[in-house]
N, C-alpha and C positions, 0 to 999 in steps of 0.2 A: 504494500500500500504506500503509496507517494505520502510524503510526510509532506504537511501546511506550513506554507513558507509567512512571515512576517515581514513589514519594511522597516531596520532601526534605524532610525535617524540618527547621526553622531552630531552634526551641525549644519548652519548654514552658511551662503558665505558669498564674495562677489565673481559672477560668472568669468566676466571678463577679467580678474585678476589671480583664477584660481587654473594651474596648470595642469594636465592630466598625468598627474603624478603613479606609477605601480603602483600600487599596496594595497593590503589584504585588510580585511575585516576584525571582527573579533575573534578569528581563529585565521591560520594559516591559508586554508581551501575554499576561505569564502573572500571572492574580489570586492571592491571596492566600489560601488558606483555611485554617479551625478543623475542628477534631476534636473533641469535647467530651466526657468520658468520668467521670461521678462527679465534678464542680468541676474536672476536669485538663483544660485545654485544650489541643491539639498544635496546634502554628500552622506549616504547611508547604503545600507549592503542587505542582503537576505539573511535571515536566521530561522531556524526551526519554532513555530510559534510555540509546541508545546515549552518550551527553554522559560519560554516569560512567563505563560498563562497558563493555568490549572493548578491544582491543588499540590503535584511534586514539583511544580516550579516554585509556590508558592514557599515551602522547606528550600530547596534551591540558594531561592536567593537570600537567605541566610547562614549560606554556607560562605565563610569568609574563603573556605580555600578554592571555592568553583568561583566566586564573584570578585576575586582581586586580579585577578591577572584578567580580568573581562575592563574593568573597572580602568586600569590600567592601559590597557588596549584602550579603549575609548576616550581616554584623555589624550594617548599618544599623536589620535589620528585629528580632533582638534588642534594640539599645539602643530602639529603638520601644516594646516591648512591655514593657521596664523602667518605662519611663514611667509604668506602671500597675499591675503587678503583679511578685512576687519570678519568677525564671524559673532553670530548668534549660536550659542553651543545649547547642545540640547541634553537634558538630563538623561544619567545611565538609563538603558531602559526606556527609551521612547519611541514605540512601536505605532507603526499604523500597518491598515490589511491590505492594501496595494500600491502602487504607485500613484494610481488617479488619485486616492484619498489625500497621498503627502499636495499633489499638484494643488487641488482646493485648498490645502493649507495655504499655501504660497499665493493662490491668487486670491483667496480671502483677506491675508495679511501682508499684501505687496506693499503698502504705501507704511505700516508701522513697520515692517521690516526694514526697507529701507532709511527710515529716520534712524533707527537703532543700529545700522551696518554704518551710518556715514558718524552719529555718537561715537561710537568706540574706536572709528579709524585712526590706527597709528597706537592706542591706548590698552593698556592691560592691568587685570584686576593684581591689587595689590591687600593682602589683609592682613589686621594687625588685632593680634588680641593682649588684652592690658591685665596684668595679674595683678595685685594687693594682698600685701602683708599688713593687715591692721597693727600686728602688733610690733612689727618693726615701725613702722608710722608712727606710732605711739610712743617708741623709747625715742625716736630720733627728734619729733617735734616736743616731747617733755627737757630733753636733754640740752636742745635752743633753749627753752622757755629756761632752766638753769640757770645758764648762762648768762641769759639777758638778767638774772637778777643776782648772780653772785656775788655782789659787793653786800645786799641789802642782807643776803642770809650770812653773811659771814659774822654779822655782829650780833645774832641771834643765839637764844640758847638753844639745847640741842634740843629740846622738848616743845619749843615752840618753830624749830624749822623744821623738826620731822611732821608738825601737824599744817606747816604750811604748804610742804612740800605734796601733801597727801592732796589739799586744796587744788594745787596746782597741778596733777595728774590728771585727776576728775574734769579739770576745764579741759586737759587736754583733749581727755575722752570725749568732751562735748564737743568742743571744736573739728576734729577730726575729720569728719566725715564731710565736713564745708571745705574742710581745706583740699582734700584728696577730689572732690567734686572742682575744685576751682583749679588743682591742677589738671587733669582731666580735660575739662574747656578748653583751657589755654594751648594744651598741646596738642586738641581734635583742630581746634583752628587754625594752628601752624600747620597741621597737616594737609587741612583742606586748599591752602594754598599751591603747596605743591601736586595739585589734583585738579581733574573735571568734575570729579561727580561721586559722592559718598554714599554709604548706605550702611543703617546701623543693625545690624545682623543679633542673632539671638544667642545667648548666652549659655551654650550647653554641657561645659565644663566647669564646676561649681569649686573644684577643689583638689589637693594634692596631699598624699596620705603622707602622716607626718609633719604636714605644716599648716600652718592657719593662712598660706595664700589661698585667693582664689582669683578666677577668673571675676573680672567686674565689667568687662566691656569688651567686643568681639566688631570691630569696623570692617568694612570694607572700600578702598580706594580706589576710582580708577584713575588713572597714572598715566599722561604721556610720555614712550620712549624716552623723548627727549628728556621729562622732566626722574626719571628714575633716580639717577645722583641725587637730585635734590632732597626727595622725598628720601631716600636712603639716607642722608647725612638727617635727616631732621629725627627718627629715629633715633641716630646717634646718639645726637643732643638730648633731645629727652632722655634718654636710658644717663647719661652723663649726669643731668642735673638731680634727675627723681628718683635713680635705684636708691639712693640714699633714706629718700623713706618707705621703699618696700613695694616702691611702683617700676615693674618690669615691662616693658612695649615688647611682645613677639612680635616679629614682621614674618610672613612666609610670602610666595611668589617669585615671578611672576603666574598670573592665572587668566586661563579664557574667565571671560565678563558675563560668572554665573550670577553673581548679585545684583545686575541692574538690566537682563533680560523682561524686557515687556510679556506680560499675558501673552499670547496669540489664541483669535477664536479659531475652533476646532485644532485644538494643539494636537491632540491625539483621538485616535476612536479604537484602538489597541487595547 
């Protein structure tokens, strides 16, 4: 019996600046193909529909060892296609049932496609997620607050500077969480500078065993080529001025621009 073939879409991308490059699918023996629709081209290949759909797919795709190296393959053959042209990447796993179905995507969503392909031209997602150690924040900004007053506790007894010093812990603790918000701002807006276009993503790592960090903020950047240095040095500088109170800026990328891909109507019907 003929097994039910599926169309995955990997991306989209511009016709005329995308070459017709060899290369295989999510596996070695399935080829690569274009869809070409008014300068849009969809770049996606055939796959076995049982693979996505049904109930052993659905176990399937919670097998880290069948879904990483697919997973992988599919990021590969996007940053591919970047190489040449701006692209709208389409999530792991985006099936439709033939080609005419992907064609009505494209001529349904021609004119927001194209505002989102001529958006990200030249530009690549960039993300940064921002860790917090409250309680490093907390000895570093008490340890200022000290300082700024060590003349005044020097001439104090020790009975009345251990109960002021207690006083002055407690503000800190009040304080805290203004301050680590205001640094925050300060270096979401240095960052947006060196950027098109942000987007503030959801926070799904809460925590790291053994230490009171956590995640408190997960951005995403998109980033022109050109301006990558910059936005890399600014990084820097932040992780420079704030590790000190227990604020870490991850940066990873560069990435196809899954953060700031528009809806499209009939995205899939797979």
């Amino acid at each position: 019996m003929q097994t039910e073939k599926a169309v995955y879409l990997f991306c989209l991308a511009r016709a005329g600046l995308l070459p017709d490059v060899p290369m295989t699918g999510l596996d070695i023996d399935t080829p690569l193909l274009r869809e070409d629709v008014s300068g849009v081209s969809a770049v996606f290949s055939e796959v076995p529909l049982e693979e996505f759909s049904g109930p052993a797919a659905e176990v399937r795709l919670t097998d880290l060892a069948w879904i990483g190296p697919r997973a992988l393959r599919h990021s590969e053959v996007i940053k591919q296609a970047m190489h040449y042209s701006p692209v709208y990447p389409a999530r792991f796993g985006t099936l439709f049932s033939s080609t005419e179905s992907l064609r009505r995507l494209l001529n349904n969503n021609l004119l927001k496609i194209n505002a989102f392909l001529d958006h990200v031209m030249e530009k690549e997602e960039w993300a940064v997620k921002v860790n917090l150690s409250r309680e490093e924040a907390v000895e570093k900004l008490f340890a200022e607050r000290l300082q700024d007053q060590s003349d005044a506790f020097a001439s104090m007894s020790q009975g009345i500077r251990y109960f002021k010093e207690r006083q002055l812990r407690a503000a800190v603790e009040r304080e805290i969480s203004s301050k680590m918000k205001g640094i925050l701002e300060d270096t979401l807006a240095e960052l947006t500078e060196c950027s098109a276009d942000w987007q503030r993503r959801e926070v799904v790592f809460h925590g790291q065993d053994g230490s009171d960090a956590k995640t408190v903020a997960n951005w995403a950047f998109l980033v022109h080529r050109a301006d990558a240095e910059c936005f890399s040095a600014s990084i820097v500088t932040a992780n420079a001025q704030h590790h000190p109170y227990g604020i870490v800026f991850n940066l990873s990328g560069p990435w196809p621009p899954y953060s700031f891909v528009p809806a499209l109507k009939m995205e899939t019907d797979g």
